[in-house]
C-alpha positions, 0 to 999 in steps of 0.5 A, spaced: 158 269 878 157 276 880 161 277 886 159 285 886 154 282 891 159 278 894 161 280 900 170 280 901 172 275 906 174 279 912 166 282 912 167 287 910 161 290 906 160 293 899 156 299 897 153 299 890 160 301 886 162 294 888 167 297 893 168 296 900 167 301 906 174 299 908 176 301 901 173 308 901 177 309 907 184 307 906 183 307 898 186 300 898 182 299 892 185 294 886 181 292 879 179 285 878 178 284 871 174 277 869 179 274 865 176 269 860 174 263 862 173 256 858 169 250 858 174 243 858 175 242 851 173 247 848 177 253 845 176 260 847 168 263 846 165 269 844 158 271 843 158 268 835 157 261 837 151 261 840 144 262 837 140 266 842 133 263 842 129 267 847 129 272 852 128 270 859 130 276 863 132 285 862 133 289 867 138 294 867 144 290 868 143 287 861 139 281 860 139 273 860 138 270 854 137 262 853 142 260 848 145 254 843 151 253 842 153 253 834 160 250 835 163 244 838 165 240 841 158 241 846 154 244 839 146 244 841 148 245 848 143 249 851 146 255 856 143 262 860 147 267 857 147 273 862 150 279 858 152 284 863 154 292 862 159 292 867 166 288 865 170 290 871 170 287 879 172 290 885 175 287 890 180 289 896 187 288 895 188 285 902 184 279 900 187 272 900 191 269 894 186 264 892 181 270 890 186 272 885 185 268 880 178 267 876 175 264 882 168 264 877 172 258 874 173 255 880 166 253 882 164 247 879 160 242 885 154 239 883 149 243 888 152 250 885 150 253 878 156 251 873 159 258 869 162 254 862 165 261 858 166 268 860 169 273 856 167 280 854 167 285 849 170 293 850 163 294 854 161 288 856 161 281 860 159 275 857 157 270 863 154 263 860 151 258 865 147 252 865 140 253 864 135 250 869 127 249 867 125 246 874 124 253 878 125 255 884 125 250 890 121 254 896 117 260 892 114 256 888 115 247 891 113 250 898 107 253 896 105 247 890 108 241 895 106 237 901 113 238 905 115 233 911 121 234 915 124 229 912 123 232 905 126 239 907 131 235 911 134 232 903 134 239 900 137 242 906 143 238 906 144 239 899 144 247 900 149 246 906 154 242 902 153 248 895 154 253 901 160 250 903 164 250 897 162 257 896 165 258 903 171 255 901 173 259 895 171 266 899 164 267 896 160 269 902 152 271 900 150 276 906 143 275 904 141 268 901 135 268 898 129 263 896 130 265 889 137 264 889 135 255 889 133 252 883 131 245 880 134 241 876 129 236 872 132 230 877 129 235 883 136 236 886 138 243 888 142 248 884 145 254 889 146 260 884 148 267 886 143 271 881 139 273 886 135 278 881 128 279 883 123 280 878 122 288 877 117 291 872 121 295 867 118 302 866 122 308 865 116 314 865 113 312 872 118 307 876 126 307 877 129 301 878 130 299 886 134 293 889 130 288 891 134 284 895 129 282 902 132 283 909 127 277 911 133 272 910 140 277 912 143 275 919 143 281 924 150 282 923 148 284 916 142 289 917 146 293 922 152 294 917 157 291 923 161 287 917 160 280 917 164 273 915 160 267 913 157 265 919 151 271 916 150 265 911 148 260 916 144 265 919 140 266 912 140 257 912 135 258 918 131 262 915 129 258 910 129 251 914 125 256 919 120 258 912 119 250 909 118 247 915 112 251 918 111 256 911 112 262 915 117 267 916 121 266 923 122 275 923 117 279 918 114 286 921 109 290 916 115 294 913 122 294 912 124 297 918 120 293 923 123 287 920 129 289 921 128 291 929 124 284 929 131 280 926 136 285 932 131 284 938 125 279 938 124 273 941 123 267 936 118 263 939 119 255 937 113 251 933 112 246 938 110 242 932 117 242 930 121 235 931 127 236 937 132 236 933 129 242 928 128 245 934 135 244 936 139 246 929 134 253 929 137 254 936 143 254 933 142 257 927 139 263 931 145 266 935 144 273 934 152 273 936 156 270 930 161 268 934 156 263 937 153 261 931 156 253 928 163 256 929 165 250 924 160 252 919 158 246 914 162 241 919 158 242 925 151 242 921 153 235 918 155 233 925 147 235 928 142 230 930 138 233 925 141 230 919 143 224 922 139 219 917 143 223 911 149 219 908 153 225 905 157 221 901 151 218 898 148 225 897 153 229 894 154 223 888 145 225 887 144 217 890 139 219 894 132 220 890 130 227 891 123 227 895 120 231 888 120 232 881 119 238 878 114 238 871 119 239 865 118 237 858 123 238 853 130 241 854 129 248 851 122 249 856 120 256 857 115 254 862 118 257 869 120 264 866 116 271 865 112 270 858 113 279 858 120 277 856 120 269 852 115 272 848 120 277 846 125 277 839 132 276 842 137 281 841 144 283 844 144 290 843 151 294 842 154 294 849 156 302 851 164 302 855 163 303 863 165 310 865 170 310 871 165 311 877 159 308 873 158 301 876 151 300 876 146 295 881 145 289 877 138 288 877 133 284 874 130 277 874 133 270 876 134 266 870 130 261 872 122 265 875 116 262 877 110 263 874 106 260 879 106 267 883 101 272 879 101 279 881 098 279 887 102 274 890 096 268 890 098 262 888 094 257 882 094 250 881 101 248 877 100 249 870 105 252 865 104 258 860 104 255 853 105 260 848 101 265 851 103 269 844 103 265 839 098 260 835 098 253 834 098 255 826 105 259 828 109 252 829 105 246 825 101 244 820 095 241 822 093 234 819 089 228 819 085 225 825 088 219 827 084 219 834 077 221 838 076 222 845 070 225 849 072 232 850 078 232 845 081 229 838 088 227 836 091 229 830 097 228 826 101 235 825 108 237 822 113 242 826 114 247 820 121 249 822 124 241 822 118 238 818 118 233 823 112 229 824 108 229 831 101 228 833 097 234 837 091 233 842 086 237 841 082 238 847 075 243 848 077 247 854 070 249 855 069 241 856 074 239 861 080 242 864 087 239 862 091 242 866 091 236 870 094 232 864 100 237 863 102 236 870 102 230 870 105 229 862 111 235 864 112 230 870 113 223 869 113 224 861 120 222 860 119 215 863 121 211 856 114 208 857 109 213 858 108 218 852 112 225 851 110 232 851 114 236 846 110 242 847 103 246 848 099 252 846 094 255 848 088 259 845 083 260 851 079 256 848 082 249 846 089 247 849 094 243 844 099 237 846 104 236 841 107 229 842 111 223 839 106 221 834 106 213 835 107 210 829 105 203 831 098 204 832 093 202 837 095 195 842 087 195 840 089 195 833 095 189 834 090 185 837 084 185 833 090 184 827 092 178 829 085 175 833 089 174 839 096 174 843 101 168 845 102 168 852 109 170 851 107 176 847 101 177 852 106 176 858 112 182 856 107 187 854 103 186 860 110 186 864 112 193 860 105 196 862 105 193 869 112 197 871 110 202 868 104 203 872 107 201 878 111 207 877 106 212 876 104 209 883 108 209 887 109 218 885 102 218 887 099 218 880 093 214 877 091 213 871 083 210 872 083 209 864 088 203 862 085 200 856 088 197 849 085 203 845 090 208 850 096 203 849 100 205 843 106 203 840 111 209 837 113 204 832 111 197 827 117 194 831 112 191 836 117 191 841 113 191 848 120 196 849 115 200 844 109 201 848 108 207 851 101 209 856 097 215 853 091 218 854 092 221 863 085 225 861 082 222 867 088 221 870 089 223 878 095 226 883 095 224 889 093 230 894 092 233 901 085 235 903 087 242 901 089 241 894 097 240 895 101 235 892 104 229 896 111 227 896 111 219 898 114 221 904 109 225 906 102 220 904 106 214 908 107 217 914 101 223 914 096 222 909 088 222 912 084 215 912 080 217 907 085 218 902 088 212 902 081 209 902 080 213 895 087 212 893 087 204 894 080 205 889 083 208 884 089 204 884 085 198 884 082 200 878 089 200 874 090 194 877 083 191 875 084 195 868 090 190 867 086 183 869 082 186 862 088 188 858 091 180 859 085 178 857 083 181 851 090 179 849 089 172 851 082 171 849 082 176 842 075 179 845 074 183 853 072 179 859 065 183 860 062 185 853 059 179 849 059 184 841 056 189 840 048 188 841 050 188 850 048 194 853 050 198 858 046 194 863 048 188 860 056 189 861 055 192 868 051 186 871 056 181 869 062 185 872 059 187 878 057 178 878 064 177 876 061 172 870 067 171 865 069 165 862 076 162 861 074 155 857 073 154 850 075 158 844 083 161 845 082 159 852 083 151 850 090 153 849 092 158 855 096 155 861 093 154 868 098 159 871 096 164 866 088 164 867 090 163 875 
């Protein structure tokens, strides 16, 4: 963690060198180096094991690199290895004892980044840290997602207590930011200090500036009077203020304005706002810092607000997060600058820091959305596959094994493992996938729904790699053996029926369940084998304005209406399984004759009910199961 951005404990600010007013006044000024740090059960660490595998950030700090580790015990781990220039930290020789020792090492909370290894060459500093693929929690989720107070009130607890833990090692932010929030692939927040913002690099036409936002720093900070970590709780309202109503509570046409809002305007309270949210605002806003939570974390668990949260429950992640953000396989890029995934990861030789030469550290945050394009506008959740590279670069395309509407399925060999998978070609020109990869990123790591391992994207055909289901069709098992017993009809329609009540239950619908889209990765004809395939015709659940709705949000605010198409299309799934257990039981569908019914004449019997349970198979099925 890089505490040049830190402020020391007595509030006292840095300037860019890392050295604190106080300092240059007193010259009480002691270097602090980072020692190397290693991770349990593992020996000391150096830049030869891990493996760079892609570049997801530069600036003139250094970079950040996605890394493998090579050697055990934790071989094939992933890690965001952030490679900095400046291997030496100033801090003030009058801070507390604690803050001797390598307090990077002593951060380890489930709501706070981890760092695993540090060490460091003669010119620089080697940090290596989890590596996060849900992105940011408010600049990209708050503008994706439905958001009720009972929502923000989940990742606001959990923001407080990471906060906390940084507070009780000495670590104050002074301007706490949204890019400093991540995701997990569970939902659950990650608090990180590396609140590098995206910057162009372009040495002919623009210098590099600090990006850091005054939005969000307490008026303690923007006058420079010194600070202890009350300013946090200060930045902690700003954000409740921003998820709760989208807005900013102080932002003038420039930075000056906004620094006078912060110092003297008057916060005009959204009366929309429950009383306790009101309430905890007013305290988070006290201009005076003394007034402002004089217990910190403490009194913000005692407030009305949070009085539905078991904070015990929460900080060993028992509570379900209100959304899960859309990640496929571990080493997914999706989140971050293709500028700098699309780049051959190189660690260039590092260049001993002079005596004054302390530079910013500037850049990116390793984990950066790319829903925002480059004037700020927001599109629909979709990732950036491969926006540089063929499909042909990774795969070797096979034999069709499966035809739809707008797209074909192929078998496809990965060239660098020589693993088989299957690829769905879909025609861009036909339908828009972007749905569908949504839904696959999101909900595909259910063991019954199939999982995307990658995406490309040539512009005019989108290619959705997936497990290849050796099983075959449940079509093709039906057909093979003319029909199924109850029992083997009743633990497949059991596997298929949680898996759709799931998908439910996240808002999600399939509106095309049918033998030929129920697929078995393997000849086990296990009903723990099924998977549900093809979310072509899928749908998420969302607000008249396009967003999506968390399941807090649709039991308490979603229009009538919406439930109304809601409840249709989750009828249709549920309909779609009456079929599925009747063409099982039967051998044949309920509604179609052979293969001279017409359209019309398939229709008319459905819209009639007529069906029959006599004869045939049906002499051999139990009441309860024609029931």
């Amino acid at each position: 963690m890089e505490l040049v951005q830190l402020e020391t404990e007595n509030g006292q600010s840095t300037t860019e060198d890392g050295v604190t007013n106080a300092d240059k006044e007193d010259g009480d000024v002691k270097e602090y180096n980072i020692t190397n740090v290693v991770k349990e059960g593992s020996e000391k660490a150096d830049a030869s094991q891990f493996e760079l595998l892609k570049v997801l950030g530069q600036g003139s700090f250094g970079k950040v690199f996605l890394v493998r580790k090579v050697t055990p015990p934790d071989a094939n781990q992933l890690y965001a290895m952030k490679v900095l220039k400046k291997a030496t930290l100033k801090v003030r020789d009058r801070v507390r004892t604690k803050m001797e020792r390598d307090i990077l090492a002593d951060v380890n909370h489930p709501f706070v980044v981890k760092l695993h290894y540090a060490f460091q060459t003669e010119g620089k500093l080697y940090l290596i840290l989890d590596f996060l693929r849900g992105g940011d929690l408010f600049t990209r989720l708050s503008k994706e997602v439905m958001f009720t107070e009972e929502d923000v009130k989940f990742y606001l607890a959990e923001l407080a207590l990471g906060l906390d833990h940084l507070h009780s090692l000495g670590i104050i932010y002074r301007d706490l930011k949204p890019e400093n929030i991540l995701l997990d692939e569970e939902g659950h927040i990650k608090l990180t200090d590396f609140g590098l913002c995206k910057e162009a690099i372009d040495h002919e036409k623009k210098a590099y500036s600090f990006c850091g936002t005054v939005e969000y720093m307490a008026p303690e900070v923007v006058n420079r009077q010194g600070h202890t970590h009350s300013a946090d709780w200060w930045s902690f309202g700003v954000l409740m203020f921003e998820m709760l109503t989208g807005a900013l509570p102080f932002q003038g046409k420039d930075r000056k304005e906004t620094m006078n809002l912060i110092l003297k305007a008057r916060l005009g309270m959204p009366q929309f706002l429950s009383a306790e949210a009101q309430s905890l605002l007013r305290a988070l806003f006290k201009r005076n810092p003394s007034n402002r939570l004089a217990d910190g974390a403490e009194e913000i668990k005692r407030h009305g607000f949070f009085a539905t949260i078991d904070w015990n429950k929460l900080f060993r992640k028992e509570l379900k997060p209100p959304f899960r953000p859309a990640v496929a396989r571990p080493d997914d890029t999706f989140y971050f600058d293709s500028e700098f995934t699309s780049r051959t990861p190189k660690d260039s030789p590092g260049v001993p820091p002079s005596a004054g030469a302390h530079q910013l550290f500037r850049g990116f945050s390793f984990v950066a959305s790319t829903m925002l394009e480059e004037d700020g506008s927001v599109e629909p959740p979709q990732p950036p596959p491969h926006p540089n590279l063929l499909f042909s670069d990774g795969y070797v395309l096979k034999e069709d094994i499966g035809m739809g509407s707008f797209s074909v399925c192929k078998r496809c060999i990965h060239k660098a493992t020589n693993t088989e998978y299957a690829v769905k070609v879909i025609d861009k020109t036909s339908t828009d996938p972007s749905e569908e990869i949504d839904i696959l990123l999101r909900y595909g790591q259910h063991p019954n729904i199939i999982t995307l391992k990658d995406v490309y994207d040539n512009g005019k055909q989108v290619f959705l790699v997936t497990e290849l289901m050796r099983g075959g069709e449940l079509l093709d098992r039906i057909l093979k053996q003319k029909f199924f017993s109850e029992r083997e009809a009743s633990a497949v329609l059991h596997t298929i029926t949680k898996t759709v009540e799931y998908l439910h239950s996240q808002g999600v619908v399939h509106r095309d369940l049918k033998p030929s889209n129920i697929l078995y990765v393997d000849e086990s004809g296990n009903p723990e084998s099924i998977r549900i395939c093809d979310f072509g015709f899928a749908k998420q659940l969302r607000a008249n304005n396009g967003l999506l709705m968390t399941p807090c949000y649709t039991a308490n605010f979603v229009a009538p209406e919406v439930l109304k198409r809601q409840g249709y299309d989750e009828g249709c799934d549920i309909w779609s399984l009456g079929v599925l257990l009747y063409t099982m039981l039967a051998g044949f569908t309920p509604f179609a004759n052979g293969p001279e019914d017409t359209p019309n004449e398939i229709l008319n019997r459905i819209g009639n009910g007529h069906f029959s349970l006599n004869g045939g198979n049906w002499d051999t099925v139990s009441d309860a199961a024609k029931v």
